[in-house]
C-alpha positions in Angstrom: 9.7 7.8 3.4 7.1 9.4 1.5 4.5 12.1 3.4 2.3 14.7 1.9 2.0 18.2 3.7 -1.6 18.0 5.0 -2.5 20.5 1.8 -5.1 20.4 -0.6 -3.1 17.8 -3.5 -3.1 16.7 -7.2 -5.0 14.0 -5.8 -8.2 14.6 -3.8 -11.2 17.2 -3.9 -10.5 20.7 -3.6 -9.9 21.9 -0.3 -9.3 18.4 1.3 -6.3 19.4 4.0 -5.4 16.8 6.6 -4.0 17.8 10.0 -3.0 13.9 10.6 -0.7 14.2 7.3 0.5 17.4 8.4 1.8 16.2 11.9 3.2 13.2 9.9 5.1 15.6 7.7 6.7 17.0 10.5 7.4 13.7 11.7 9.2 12.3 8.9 11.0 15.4 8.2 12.8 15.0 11.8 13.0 11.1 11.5 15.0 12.2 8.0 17.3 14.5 10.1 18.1 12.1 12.7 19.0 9.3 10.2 21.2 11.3 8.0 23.1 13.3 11.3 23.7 9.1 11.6 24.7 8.5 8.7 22.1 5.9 7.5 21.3 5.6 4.0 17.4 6.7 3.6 14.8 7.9 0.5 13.2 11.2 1.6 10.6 11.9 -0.7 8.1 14.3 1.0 5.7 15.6 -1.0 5.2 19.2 -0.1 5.7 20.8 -3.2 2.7 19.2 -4.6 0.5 19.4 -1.5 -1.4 15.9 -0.1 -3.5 14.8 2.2 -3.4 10.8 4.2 -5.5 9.5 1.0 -5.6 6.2 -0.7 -4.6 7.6 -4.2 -1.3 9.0 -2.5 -0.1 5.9 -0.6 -0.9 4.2 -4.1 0.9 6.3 -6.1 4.1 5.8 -3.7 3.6 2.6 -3.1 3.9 2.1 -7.2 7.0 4.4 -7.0 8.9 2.6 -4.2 7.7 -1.4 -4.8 11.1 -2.1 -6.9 13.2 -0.4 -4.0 11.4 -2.6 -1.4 11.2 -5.8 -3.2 14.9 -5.4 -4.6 15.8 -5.2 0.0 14.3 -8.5 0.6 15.6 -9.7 -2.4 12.7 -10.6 -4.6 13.6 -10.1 -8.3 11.4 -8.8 -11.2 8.9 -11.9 -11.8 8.2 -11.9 -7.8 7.2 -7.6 -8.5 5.4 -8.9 -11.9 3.3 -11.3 -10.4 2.6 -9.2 -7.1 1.4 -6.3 -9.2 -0.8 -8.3 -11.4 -2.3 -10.2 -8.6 -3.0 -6.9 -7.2 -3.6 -4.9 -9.9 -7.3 -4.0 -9.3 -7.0 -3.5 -5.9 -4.5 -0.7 -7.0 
């Protein structure tokens, strides 16, 4: 799970915020809580401490970060990653 804070980011024009990512924040931060007082296995990687808003340049940059954890669950292996990030590459 990866959420900004609603903030002004690395990422975006100063003084962007986003009340949409900021209710999302809150969101995922309980949906976090609820899984691990269950005890499932989940990556929690809010990104409060560098701010964001609900912006193309973050969902890229996490979608970068967490395509080898979600091709590795459906079992696709590293020429299946290859060839979807070249095919994709400029749209990215």
């Amino acid at each position: 799970m990866s959420c900004g804070d609603g903030t002004t980011g690395p990422l975006e024009p100063p003084g962007s915020t986003s009340v949409l990512e900021a209710d999302f924040n809150r969101q995922n931060h309980a949906l976090a809580s609820e899984l691990e007082r269950r005890g499932a296995e989940a990556r929690d990687h809010q990104l409060p401490r560098t701010g964001g808003t609900h912006g193309w340049p973050y969902w890229q940059r996490e979608l970068h970060s967490s395509l080898p954890m979600l091709l590795q669950a459906v079992g696709a292996d590293g020429w299946t990653a290859a060839i979807v990030l070249y095919d994709h590459a400029e749209e990215w």
